[in-house]
Backbone as JSON, one array per atom type, in Angstrom:
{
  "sequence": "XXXXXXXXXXXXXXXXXXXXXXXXXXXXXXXXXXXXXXXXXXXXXXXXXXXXXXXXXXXXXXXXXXXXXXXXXXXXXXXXXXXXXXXXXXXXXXXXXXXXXXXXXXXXXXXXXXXXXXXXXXXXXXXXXXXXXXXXXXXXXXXXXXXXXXXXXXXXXXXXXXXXXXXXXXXXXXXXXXXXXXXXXXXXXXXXXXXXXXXXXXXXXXXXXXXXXXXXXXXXXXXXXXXXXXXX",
  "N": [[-68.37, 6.07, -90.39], [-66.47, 8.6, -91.64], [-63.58, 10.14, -92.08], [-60.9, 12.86, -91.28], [-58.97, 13.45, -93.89], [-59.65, 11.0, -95.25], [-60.23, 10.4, -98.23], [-58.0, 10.58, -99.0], [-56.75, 8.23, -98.87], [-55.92, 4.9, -99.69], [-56.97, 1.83, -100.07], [-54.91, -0.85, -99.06], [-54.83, -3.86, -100.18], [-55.7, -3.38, -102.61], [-54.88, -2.13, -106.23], [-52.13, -0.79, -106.3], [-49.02, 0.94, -104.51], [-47.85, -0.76, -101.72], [-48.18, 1.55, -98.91], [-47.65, 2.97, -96.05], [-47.99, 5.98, -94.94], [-50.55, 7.46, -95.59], [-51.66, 6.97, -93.22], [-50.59, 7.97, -90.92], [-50.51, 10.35, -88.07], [-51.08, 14.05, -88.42], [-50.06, 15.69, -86.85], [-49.19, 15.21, -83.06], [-47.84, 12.87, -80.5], [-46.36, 9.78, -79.45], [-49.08, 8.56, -78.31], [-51.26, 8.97, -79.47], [-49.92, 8.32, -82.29], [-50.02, 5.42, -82.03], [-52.56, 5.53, -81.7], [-54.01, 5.51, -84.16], [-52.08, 3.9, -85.56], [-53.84, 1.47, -85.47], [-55.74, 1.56, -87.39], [-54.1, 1.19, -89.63], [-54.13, 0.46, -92.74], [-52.45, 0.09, -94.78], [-50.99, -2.01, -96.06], [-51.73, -5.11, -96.82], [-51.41, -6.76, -94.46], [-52.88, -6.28, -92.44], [-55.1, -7.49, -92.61], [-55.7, -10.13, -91.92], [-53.87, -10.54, -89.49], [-54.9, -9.9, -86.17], [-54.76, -7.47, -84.79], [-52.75, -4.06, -85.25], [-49.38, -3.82, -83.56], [-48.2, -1.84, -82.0], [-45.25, 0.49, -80.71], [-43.87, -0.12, -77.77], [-42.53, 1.82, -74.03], [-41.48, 4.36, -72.65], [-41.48, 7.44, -73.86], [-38.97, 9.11, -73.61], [-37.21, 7.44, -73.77], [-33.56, 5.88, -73.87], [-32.56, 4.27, -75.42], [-33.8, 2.76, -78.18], [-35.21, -0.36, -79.15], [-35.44, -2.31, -81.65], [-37.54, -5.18, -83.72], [-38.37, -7.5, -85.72], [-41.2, -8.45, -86.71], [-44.42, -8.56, -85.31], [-45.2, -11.58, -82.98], [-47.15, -14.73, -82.53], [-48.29, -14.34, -79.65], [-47.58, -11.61, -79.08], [-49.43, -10.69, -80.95], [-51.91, -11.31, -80.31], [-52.1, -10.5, -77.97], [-51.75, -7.18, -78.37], [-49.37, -6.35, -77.77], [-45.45, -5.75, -78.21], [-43.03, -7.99, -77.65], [-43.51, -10.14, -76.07], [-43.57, -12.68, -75.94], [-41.89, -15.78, -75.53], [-39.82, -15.0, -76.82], [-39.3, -12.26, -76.29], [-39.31, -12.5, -73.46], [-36.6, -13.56, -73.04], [-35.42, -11.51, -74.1], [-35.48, -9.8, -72.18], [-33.9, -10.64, -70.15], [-31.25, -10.61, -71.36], [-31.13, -8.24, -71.64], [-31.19, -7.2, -68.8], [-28.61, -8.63, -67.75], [-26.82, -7.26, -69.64], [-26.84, -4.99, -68.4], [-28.78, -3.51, -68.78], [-31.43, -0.89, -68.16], [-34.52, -2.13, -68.54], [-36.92, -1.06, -68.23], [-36.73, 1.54, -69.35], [-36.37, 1.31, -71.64], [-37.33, 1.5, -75.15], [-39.59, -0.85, -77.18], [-40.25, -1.59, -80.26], [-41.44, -2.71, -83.45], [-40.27, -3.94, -87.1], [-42.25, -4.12, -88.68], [-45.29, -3.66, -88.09], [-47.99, -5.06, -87.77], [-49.08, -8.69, -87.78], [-47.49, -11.45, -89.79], [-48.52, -14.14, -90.98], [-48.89, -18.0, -91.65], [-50.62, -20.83, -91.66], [-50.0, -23.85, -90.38], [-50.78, -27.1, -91.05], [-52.94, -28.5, -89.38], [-54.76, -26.2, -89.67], [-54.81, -25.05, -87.3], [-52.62, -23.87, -85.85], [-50.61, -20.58, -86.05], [-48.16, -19.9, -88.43], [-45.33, -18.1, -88.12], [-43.95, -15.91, -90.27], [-41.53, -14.4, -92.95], [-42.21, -10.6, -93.08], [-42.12, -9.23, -96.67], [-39.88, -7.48, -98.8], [-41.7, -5.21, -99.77], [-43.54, -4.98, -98.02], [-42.33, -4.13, -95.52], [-41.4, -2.29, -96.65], [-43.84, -0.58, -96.55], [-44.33, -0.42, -94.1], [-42.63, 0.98, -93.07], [-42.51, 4.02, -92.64], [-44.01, 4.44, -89.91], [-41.99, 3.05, -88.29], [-40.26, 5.51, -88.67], [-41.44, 7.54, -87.44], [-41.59, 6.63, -85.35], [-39.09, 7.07, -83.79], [-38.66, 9.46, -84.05], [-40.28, 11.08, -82.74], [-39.51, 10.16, -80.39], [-36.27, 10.38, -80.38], [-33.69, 9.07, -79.6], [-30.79, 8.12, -78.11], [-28.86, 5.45, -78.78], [-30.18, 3.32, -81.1], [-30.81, -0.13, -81.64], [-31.05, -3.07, -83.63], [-32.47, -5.72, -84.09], [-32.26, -8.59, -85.58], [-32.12, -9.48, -88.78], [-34.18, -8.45, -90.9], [-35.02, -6.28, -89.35], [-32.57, -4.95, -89.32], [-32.29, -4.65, -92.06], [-34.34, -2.6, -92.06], [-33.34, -0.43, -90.77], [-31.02, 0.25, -91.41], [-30.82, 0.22, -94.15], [-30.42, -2.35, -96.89], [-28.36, -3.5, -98.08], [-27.12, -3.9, -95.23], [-25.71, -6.6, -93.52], [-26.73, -8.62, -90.86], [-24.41, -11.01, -89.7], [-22.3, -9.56, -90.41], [-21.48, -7.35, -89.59], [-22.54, -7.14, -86.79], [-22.7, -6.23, -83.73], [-21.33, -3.4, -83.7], [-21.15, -0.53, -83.6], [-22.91, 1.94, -85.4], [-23.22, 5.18, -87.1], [-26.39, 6.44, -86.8], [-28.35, 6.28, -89.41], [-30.05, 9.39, -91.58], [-33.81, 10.07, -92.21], [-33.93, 10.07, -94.46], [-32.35, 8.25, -95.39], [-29.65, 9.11, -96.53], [-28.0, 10.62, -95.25], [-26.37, 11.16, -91.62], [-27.39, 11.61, -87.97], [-26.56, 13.34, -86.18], [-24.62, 12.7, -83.01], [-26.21, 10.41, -82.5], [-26.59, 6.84, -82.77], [-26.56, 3.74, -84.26], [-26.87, -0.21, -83.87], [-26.4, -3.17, -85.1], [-27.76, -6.6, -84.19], [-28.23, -10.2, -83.59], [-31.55, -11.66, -83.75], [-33.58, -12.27, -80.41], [-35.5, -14.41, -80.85], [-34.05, -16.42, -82.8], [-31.59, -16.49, -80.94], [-33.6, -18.53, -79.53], [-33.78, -20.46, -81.3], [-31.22, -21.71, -82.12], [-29.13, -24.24, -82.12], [-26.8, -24.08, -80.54], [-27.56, -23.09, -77.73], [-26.53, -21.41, -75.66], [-24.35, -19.99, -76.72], [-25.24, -18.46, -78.47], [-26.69, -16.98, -77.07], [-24.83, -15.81, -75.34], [-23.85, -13.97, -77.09], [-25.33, -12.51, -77.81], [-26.08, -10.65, -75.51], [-23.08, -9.92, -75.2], [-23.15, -8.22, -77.48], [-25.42, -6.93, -76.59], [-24.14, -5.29, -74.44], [-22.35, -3.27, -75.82], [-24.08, -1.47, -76.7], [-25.16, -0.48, -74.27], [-22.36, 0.65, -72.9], [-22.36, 2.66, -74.84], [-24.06, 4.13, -73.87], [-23.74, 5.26, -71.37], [-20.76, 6.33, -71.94], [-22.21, 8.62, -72.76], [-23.12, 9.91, -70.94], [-20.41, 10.04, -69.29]],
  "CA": [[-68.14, 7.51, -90.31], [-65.43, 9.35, -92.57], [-62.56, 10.93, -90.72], [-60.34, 13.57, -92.64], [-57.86, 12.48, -94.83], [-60.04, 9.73, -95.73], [-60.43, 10.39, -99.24], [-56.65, 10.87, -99.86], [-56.21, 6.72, -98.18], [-56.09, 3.66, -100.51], [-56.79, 0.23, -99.55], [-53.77, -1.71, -99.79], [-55.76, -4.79, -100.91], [-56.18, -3.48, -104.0], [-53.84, -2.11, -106.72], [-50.61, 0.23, -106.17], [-48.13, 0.66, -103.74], [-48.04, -0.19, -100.18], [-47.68, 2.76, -98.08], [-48.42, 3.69, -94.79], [-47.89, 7.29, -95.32], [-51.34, 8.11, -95.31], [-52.16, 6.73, -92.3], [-49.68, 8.42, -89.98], [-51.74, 11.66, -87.98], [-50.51, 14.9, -88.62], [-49.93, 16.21, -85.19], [-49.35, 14.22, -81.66], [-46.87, 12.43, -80.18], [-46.77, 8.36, -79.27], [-50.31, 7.9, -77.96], [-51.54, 9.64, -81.11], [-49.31, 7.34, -83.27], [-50.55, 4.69, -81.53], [-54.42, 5.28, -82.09], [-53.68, 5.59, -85.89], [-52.03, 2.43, -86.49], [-54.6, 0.85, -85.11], [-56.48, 1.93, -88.36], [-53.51, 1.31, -90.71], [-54.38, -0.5, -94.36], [-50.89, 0.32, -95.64], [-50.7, -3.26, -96.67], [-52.6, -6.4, -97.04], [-51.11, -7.68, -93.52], [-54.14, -5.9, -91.63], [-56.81, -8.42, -93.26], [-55.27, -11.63, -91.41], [-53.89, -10.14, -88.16], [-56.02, -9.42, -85.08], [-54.42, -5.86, -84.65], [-51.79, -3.69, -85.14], [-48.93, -3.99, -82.31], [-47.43, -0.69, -81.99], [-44.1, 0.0, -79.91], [-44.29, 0.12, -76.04], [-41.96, 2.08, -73.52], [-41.37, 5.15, -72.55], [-40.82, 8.98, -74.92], [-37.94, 9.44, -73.43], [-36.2, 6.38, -73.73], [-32.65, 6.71, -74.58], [-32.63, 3.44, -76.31], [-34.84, 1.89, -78.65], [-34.91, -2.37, -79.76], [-36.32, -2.39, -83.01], [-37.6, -6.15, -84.29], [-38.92, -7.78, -87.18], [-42.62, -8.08, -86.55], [-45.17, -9.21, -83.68], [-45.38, -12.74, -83.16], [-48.68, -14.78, -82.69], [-48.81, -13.97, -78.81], [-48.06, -10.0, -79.69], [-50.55, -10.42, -81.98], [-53.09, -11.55, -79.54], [-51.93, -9.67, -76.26], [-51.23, -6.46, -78.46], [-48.04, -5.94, -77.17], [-44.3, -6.1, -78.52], [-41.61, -8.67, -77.67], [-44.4, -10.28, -74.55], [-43.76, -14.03, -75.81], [-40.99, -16.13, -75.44], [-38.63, -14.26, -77.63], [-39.4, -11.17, -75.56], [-38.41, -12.93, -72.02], [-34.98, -13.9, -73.28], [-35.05, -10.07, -74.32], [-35.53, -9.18, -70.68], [-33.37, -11.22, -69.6], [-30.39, -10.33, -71.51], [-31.08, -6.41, -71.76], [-30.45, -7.2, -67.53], [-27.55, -9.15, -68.15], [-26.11, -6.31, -70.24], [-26.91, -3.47, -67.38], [-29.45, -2.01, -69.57], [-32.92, -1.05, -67.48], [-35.98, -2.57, -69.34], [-38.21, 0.0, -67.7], [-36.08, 2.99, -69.67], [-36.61, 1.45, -73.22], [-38.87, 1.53, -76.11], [-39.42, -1.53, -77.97], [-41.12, -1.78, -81.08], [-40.8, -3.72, -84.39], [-39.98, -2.81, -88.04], [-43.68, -3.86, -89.16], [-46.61, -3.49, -86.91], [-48.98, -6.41, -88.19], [-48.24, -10.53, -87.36], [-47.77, -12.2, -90.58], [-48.46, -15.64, -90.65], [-49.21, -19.15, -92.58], [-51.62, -21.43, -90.91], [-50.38, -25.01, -89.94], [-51.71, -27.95, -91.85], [-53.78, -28.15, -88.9], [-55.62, -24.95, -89.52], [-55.19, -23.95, -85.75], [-50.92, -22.89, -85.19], [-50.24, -19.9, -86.83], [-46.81, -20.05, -88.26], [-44.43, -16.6, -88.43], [-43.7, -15.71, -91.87], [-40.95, -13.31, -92.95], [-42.64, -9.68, -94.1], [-41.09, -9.06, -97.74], [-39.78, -5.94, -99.15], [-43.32, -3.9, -99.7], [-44.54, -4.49, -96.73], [-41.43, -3.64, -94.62], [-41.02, -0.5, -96.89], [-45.09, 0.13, -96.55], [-44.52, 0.04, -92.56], [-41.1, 1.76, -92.43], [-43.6, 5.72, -91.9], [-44.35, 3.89, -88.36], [-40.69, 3.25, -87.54], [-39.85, 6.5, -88.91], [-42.41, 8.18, -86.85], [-41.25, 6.55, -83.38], [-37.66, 6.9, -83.51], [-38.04, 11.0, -84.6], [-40.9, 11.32, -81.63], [-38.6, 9.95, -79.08], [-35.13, 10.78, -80.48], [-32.67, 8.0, -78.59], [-29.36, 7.89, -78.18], [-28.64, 4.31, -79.31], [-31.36, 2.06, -81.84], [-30.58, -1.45, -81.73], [-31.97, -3.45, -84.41], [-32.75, -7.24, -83.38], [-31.88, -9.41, -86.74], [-31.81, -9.18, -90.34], [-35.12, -7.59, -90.81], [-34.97, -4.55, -88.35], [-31.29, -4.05, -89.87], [-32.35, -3.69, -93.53], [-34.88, -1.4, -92.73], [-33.25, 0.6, -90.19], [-29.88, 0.69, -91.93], [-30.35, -0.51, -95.77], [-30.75, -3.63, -97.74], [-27.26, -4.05, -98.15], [-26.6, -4.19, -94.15], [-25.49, -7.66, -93.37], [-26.19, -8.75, -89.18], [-23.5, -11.99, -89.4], [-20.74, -9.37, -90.58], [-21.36, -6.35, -89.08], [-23.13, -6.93, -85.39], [-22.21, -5.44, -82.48], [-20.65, -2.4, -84.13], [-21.84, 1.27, -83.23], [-22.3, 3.26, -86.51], [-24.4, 6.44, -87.16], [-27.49, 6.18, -86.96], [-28.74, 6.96, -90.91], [-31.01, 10.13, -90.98], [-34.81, 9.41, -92.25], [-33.84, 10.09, -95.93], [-30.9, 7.25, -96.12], [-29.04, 10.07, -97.46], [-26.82, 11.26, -94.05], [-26.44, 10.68, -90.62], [-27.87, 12.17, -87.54], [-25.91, 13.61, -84.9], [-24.35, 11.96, -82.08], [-26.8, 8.87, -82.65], [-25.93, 5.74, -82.8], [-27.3, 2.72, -84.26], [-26.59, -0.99, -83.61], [-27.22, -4.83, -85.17], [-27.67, -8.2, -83.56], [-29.61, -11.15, -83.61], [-33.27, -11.46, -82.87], [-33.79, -13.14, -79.71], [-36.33, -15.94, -80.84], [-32.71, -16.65, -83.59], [-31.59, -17.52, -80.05], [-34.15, -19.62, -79.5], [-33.9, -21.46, -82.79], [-30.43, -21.87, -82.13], [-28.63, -25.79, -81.64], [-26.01, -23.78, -79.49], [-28.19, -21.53, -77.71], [-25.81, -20.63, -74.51], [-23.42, -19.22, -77.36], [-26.17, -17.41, -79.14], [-27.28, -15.76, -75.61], [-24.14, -15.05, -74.49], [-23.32, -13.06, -77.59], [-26.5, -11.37, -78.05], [-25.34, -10.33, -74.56], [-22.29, -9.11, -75.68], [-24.04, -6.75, -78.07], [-25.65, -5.47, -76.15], [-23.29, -4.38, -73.67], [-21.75, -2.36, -76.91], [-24.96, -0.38, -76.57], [-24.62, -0.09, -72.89], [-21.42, 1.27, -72.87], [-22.49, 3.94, -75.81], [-24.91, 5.27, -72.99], [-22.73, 5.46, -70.44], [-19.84, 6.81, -72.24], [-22.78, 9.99, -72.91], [-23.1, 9.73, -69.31], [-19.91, 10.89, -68.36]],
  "C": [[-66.8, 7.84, -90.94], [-64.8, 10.06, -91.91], [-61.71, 11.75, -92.06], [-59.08, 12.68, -92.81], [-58.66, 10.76, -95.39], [-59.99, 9.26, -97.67], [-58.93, 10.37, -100.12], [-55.86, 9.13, -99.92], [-56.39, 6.19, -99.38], [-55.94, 2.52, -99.39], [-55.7, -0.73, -100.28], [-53.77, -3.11, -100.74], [-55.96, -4.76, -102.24], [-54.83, -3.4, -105.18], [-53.01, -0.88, -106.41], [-50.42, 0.04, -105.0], [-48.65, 0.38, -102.24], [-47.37, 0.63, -99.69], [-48.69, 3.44, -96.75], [-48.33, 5.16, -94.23], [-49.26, 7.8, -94.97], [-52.31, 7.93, -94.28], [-51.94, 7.35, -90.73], [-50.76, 9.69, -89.66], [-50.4, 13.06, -88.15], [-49.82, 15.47, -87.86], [-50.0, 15.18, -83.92], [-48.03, 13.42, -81.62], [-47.16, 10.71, -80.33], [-48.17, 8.09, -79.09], [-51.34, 8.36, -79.52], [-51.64, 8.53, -82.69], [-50.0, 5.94, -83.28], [-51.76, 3.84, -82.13], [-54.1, 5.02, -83.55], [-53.31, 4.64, -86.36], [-52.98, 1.73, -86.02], [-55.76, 0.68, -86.58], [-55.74, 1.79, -89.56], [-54.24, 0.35, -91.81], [-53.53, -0.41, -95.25], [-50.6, -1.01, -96.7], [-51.06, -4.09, -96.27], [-52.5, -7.14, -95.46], [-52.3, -7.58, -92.73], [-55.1, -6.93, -91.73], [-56.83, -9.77, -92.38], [-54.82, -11.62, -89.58], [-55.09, -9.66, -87.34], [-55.46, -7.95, -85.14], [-53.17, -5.29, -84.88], [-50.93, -3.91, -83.9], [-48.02, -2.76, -82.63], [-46.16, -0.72, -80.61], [-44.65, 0.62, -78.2], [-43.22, 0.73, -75.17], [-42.39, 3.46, -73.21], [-41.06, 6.56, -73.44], [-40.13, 8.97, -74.73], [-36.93, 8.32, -73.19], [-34.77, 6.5, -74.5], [-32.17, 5.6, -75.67], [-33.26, 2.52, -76.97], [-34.68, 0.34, -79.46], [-35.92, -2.34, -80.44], [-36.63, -3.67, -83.18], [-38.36, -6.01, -85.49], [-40.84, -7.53, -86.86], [-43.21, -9.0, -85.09], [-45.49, -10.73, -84.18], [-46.78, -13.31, -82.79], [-49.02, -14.17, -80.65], [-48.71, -12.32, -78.66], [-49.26, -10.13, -80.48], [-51.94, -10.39, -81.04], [-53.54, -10.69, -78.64], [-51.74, -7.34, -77.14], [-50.12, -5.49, -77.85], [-46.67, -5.96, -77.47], [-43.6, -6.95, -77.53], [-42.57, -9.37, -75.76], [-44.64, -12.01, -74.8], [-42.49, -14.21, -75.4], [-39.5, -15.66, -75.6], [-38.38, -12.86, -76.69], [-38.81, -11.24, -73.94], [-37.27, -12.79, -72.02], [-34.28, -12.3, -73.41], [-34.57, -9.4, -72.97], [-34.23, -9.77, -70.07], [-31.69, -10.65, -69.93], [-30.3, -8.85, -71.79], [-30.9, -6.15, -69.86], [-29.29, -7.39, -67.4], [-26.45, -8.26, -68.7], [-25.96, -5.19, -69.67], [-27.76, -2.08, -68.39], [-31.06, -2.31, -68.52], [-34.0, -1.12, -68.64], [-36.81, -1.7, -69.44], [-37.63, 1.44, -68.54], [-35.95, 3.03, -71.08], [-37.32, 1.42, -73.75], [-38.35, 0.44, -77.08], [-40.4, -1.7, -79.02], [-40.8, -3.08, -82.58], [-41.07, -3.05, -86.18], [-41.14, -3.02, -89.07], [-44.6, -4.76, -88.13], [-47.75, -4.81, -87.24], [-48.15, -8.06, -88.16], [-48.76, -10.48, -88.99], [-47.63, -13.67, -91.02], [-48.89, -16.81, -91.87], [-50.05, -19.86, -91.47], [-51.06, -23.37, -91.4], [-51.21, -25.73, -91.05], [-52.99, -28.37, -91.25], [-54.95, -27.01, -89.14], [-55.73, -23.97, -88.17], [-53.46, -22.9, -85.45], [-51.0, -22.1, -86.25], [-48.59, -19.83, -86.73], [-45.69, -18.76, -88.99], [-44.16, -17.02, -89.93], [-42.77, -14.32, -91.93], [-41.91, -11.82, -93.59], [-41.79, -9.67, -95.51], [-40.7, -7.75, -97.97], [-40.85, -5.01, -98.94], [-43.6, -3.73, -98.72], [-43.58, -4.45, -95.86], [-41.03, -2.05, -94.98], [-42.58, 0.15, -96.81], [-45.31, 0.78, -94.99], [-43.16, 1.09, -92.14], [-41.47, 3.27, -91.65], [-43.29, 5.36, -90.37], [-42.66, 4.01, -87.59], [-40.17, 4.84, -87.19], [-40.03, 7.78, -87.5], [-42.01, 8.15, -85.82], [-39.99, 7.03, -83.09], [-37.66, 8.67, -83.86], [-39.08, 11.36, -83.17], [-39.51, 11.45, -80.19], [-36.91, 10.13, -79.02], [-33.92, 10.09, -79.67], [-31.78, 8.05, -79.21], [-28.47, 6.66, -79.27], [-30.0, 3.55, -80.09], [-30.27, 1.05, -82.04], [-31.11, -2.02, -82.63], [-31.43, -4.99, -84.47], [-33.09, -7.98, -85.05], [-32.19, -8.77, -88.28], [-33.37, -8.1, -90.78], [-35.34, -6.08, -90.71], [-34.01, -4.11, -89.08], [-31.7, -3.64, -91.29], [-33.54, -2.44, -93.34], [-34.53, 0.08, -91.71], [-31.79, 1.01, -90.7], [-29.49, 0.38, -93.27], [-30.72, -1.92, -95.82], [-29.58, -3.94, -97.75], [-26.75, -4.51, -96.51], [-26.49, -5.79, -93.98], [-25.27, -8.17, -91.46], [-24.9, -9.46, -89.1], [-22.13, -11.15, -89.86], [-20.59, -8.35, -89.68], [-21.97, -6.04, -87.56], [-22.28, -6.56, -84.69], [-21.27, -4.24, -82.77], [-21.66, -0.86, -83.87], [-21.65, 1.66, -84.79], [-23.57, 4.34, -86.52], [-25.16, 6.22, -87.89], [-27.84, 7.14, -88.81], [-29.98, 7.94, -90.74], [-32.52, 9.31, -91.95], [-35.02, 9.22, -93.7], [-33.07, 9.24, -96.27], [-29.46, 8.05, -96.62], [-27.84, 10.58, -96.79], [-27.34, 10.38, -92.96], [-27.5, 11.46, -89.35], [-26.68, 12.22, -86.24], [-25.52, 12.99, -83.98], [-25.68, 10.9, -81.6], [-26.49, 8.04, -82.96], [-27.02, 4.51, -83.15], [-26.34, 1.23, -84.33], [-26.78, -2.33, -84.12], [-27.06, -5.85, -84.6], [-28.06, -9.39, -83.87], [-30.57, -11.58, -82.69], [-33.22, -12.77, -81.68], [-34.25, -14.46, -80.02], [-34.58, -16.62, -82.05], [-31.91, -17.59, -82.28], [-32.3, -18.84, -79.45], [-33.91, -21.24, -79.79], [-32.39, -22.29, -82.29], [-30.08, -23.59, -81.48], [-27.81, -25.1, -80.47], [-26.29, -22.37, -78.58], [-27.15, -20.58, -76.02], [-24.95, -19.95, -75.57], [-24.06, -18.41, -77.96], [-26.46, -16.35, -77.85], [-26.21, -14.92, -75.25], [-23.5, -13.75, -75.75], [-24.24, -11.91, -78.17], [-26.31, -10.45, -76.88], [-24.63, -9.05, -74.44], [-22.54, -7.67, -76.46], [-24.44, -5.71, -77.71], [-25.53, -4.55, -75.09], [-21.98, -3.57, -74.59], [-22.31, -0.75, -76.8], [-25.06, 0.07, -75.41], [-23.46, 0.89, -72.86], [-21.55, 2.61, -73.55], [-22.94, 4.61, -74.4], [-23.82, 5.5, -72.04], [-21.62, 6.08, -70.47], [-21.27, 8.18, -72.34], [-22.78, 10.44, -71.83], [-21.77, 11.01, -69.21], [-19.13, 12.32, -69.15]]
}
């Protein structure tokens, strides 16, 4: 069955740009957004993933944790940041005096992209590349102007180039407050604030992972403090 705007879509599969532009709905808030990526074809990632993983929290969250993309148990569970990498999240967004239950986490492209093991059975994370981080960027765009937060965080190299540039660098510039860039790159946006770190599972990876935790930590009692200073 043919839904409108169908005729204006391209399949990313084929030839020209990826863009998830014409997938976005015209009208509606998060649950809206939601249904819609569920249907994206912005870019080739759809064909290999089980589903889109769109972001989870609350509208009114005053701070949103952007990542790179859903890993294979997001992928499965359709859910953001609900494996391993996502615990450690919990863990240190407590740690930092930020409530879990009051944020929105999503990631800066909606589809797992993976390699497959010589086995054929582990699927093994794969970075998105340019296209398809600038084909999903609409989606980011979309959540972060819905819900309008105080502070965005953006959880490693990934999230930061596409929520603050290509040139942003996490290892020079983390844990720094700067204004949030508006949706054109072009200005800022008002007493918003955006943030970089490194991505939890980075902790993971890490040989010295109590020093990785405790400064992901740190971070993000940077972003803590922003709220709190609005506070009083």
């Amino acid at each position: 069955m043919s839904r409108p705007g169908d005729a204006h879509r391209h399949d990313a599969s084929g030839p020209g740009a990826y863009d998830a532009t014409p997938y976005l709905p015209e009208r509606g808030g998060l649950p809206a957004h939601r249904q819609a990526a569920a249907e994206c074809r912005g870019c080739p990632l759809f064909e290999k993933a089980t589903r889109a993983v769109f972001g989870k929290g609350t509208s009114t969250a005053r701070i949103v944790l952007v990542g790179e993309q859903p890993g294979d148990q997001e992928d499965r569970r359709g859910e953001p940041f609900v494996g391993p990498a996502g615990q450690l999240l919990d863990k240190a967004l407590a740690e930092a005096g930020i409530d879990r239950d009051s944020t929105y986490v999503t990631n800066a492209v909606k589809h797992f992209k993976f390699t497959l093991a010589e086995s054929g059975k582990r699927r093994i994370h794969k970075p998105p590349d340019l296209r398809e981080l600038t084909a999903c960027r609409p989606w980011l765009r979309a959540e972060l102007r819905l819900i309008r937060p105080e502070v965005v965080v953006a959880l490693g190299a990934t999230a930061a180039k596409a929520l603050l540039g290509r040139s942003f660098r996490v290892t020079k510039d983390r844990g720094t407050l700067i204004p949030l860039p508006d949706e054109d790159g072009g200005g800022e946006v008002a007493e918003r604030w955006a943030m970089a770190t490194i991505h939890p599972s980075a902790v993971l990876r890490s040989d010295d992972r109590e020093a990785a935790y405790a400064g992901l930590v740190a971070d993000l009692e940077v972003a803590a403090r922003a709220l709190r200073r609005d506070d009083s």
